[in-house]
C-alpha positions in Angstrom: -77.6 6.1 15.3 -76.1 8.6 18.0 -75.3 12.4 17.0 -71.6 13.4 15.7 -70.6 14.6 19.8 -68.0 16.8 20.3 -65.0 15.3 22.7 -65.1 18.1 24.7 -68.7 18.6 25.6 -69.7 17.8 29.3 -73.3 17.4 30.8 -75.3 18.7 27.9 -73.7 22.1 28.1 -72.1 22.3 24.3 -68.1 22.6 22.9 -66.1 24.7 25.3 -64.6 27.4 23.7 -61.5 29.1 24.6 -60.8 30.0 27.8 -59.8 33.7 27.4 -62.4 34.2 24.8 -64.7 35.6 27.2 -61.4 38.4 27.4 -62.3 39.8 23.8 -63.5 42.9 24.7 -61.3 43.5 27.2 -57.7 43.1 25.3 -56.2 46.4 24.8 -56.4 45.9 21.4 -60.0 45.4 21.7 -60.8 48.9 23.9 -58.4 50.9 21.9 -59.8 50.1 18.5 -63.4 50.4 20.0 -62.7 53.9 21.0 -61.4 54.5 17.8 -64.6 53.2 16.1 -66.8 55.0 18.2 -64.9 58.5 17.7 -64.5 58.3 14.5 -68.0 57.8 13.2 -68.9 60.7 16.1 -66.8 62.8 13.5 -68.0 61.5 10.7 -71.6 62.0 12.0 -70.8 65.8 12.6 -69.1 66.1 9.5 -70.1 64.4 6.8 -69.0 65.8 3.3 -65.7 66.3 5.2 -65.0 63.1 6.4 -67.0 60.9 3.7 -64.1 59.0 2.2 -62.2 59.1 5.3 -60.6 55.5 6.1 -58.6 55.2 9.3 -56.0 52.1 10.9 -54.5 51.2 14.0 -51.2 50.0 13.8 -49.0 48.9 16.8 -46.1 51.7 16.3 -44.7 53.5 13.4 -42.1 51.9 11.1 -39.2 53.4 10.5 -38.1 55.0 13.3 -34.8 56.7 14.1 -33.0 57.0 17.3 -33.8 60.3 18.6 -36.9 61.2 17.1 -40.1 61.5 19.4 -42.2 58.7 18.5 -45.2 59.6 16.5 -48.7 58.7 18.0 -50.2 59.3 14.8 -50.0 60.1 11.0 -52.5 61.6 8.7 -52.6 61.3 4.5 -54.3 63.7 2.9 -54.2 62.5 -0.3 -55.4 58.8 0.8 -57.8 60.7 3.2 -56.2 58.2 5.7 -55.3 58.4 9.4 -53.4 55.8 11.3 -53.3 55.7 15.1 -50.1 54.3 16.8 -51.1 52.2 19.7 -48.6 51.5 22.0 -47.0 54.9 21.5 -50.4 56.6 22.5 -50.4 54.0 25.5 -47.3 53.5 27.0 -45.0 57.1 26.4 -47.9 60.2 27.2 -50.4 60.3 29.8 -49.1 57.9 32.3 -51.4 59.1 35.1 -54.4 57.2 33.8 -57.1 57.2 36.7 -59.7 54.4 35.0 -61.5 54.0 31.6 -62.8 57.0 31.5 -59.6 58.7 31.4 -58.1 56.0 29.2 -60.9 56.4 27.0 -60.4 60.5 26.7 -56.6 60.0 26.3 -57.3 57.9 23.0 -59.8 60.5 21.7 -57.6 62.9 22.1 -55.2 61.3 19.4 -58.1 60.9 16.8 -59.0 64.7 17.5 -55.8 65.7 17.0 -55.4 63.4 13.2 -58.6 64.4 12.0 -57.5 67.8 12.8 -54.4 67.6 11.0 -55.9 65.7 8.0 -58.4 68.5 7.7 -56.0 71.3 8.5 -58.3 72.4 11.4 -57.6 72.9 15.2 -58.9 70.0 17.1 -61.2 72.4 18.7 -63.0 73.2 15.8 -64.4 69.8 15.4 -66.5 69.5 18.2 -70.2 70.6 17.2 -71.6 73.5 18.7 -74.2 71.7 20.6 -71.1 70.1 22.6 -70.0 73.3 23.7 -70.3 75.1 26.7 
């Protein structure tokens, strides 16, 4: 008896998947929140009984918004120990002179500085280690 096949498969090769799944990594979604990721646990890494029960979200824009107000990038909870990053406000209304990743990628950090900051009542200076400064 033949083997359940799939419709799709061609020449041995397996089921196609979808054709912008090779894109994953690439979304803006997917580079923002793995710049997030990565800064965050460089923070958590330098410190640790600060940051322990720290829990953080990306969320496309604040809610509640009234006309007028400059759009926050950011909030930070003290009490939940939570910060959540606003995407598309970090994106699209600061920085618009983005040269590649790189810069992209320094622009974003700069938010999650900035939250942890607040949440810790620090500068975002003050977070770096030593051993990163000049």
């Amino acid at each position: 008896m033949a083997a359940f096949r799939a419709k799709r498969e061609r020449h041995g090769r397996g089921v196609r998947g979808s054709l912008l799944s090779h894109l994953g990594g690439r979304s803006p979604l997917g580079f923002f929140e793995s710049v997030v990721v990565q800064t965050v646990e460089f923070l958590r890494s330098a410190w640790p009984e600060e940051l322990e029960n720290l829990t953080w979200q990306v969320s496309d824009a604040p809610l509640g918004q009234s006309l007028g107000e400059e759009v926050a990038r950011f909030s930070a909870n003290r009490e939940l120990m939570r910060i959540t990053l606003y995407r598309i406000p970090i994106e699209r209304l600061t920085h618009h002179r983005r040269t590649d990743r790189m810069d992209e990628r320094f622009h974003i950090e700069q938010f999650v500085f900035q939250a942890t900051a607040e949440l810790l009542g620090k500068d975002p200076g003050e977070l770096i280690p030593d051993r990163f400064k000049p």
